[in-house]
C-alpha positions as CSV (number, residue, x, y, z in Angstrom):
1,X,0.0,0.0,0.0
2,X,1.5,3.7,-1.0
3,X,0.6,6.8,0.3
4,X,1.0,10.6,-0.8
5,X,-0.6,13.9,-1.3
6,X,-3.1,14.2,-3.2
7,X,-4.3,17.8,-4.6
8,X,-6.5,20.3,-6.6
9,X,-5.2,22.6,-8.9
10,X,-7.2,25.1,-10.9
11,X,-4.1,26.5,-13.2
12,X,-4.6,29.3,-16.5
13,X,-2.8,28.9,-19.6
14,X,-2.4,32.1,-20.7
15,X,-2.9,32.7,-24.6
16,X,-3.1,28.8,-25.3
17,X,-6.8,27.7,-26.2
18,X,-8.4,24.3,-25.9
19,X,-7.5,23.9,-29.8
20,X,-3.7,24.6,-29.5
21,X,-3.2,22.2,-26.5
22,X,-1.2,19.2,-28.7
23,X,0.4,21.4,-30.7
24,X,1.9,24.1,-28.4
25,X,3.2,20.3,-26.4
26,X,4.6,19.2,-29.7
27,X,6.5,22.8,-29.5
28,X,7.4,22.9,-26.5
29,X,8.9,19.7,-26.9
30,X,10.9,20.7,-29.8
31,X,12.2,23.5,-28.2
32,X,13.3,21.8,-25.5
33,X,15.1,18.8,-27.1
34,X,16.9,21.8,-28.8
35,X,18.0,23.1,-26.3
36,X,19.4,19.7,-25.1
37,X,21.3,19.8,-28.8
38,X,22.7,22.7,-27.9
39,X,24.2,21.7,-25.2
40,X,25.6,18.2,-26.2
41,X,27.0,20.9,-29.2
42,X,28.8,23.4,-26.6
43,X,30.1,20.1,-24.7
44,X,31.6,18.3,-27.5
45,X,33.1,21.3,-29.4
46,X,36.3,22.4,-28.7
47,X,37.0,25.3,-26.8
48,X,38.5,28.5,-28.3
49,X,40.1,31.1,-25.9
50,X,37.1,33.7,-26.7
51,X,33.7,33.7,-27.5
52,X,31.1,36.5,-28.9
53,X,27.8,36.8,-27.3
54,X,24.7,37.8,-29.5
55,X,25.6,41.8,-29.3
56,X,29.2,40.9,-30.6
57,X,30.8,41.3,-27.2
58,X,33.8,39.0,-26.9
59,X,34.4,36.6,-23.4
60,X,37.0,34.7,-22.5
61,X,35.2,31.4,-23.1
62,X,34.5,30.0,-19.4
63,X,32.7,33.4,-18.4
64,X,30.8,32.8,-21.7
65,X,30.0,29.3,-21.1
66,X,28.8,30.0,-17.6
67,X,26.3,32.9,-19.1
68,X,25.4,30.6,-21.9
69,X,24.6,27.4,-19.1
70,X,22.4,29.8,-17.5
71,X,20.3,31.5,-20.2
72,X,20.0,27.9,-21.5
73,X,18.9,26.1,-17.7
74,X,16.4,29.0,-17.2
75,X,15.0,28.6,-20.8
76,X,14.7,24.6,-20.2
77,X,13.3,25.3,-16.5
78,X,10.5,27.7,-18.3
79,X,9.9,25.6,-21.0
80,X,9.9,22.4,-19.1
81,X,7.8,24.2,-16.4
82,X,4.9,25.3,-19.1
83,X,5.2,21.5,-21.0
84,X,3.8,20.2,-17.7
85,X,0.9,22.5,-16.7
86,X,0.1,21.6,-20.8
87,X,0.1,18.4,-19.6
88,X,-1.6,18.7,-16.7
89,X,-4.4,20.4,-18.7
90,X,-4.3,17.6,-21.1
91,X,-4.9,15.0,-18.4
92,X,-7.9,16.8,-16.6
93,X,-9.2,17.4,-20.6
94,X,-9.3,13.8,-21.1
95,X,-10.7,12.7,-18.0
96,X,-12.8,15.9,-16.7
97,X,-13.4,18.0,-19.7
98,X,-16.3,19.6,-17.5
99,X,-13.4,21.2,-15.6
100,X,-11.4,22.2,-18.9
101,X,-13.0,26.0,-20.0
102,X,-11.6,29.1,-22.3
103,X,-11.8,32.4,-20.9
């Protein structure tokens, strides 16, 4: 026998109707196993002494790395974050579409 929490949640999707559910999912799933790319990319690629950011400005290439990890960790937290709730929507949709509305 398990035991655990059990618990309501009444969450908003903001600007994602019932309609885009799937495909925003299959997005957000994109984007994050891009982002995943990315890394393997930044890991297997040698290392030059300096790197340019987007605006051209050049870093030695640790500091640049260590900006670069954590633009890329919050974009995964955010995406990975949203890809559940969709998920969570998608769940109650299928088994209380009563309790699934737009507004």
């Amino acid at each position: 026998m398990s035991w655990g929490t059990i618990y309501t949640y009444d969450g908003y999707l903001s600007r994602i109707s019932k309609d885009e559910l799937y495909s925003k999912k299959e997005e957000l799933q994109d984007l994050i196993d891009m982002t995943w790319r990315d890394i393997l990319a930044y890991m297997s690629a040698t290392p030059p002494a300096m790197m340019k950011d987007e605006e051209g400005n050049e870093y030695p290439y640790p500091e640049f790395m260590a900006m670069k990890v954590r633009e890329m960790r919050q974009k995964l937290e955010d995406d990975v974050r949203l890809l559940e709730r969709i998920e969570n929507c998608l769940e109650t949709l299928k088994e209380h579409p009563e309790n699934v509305e737009e507004g």
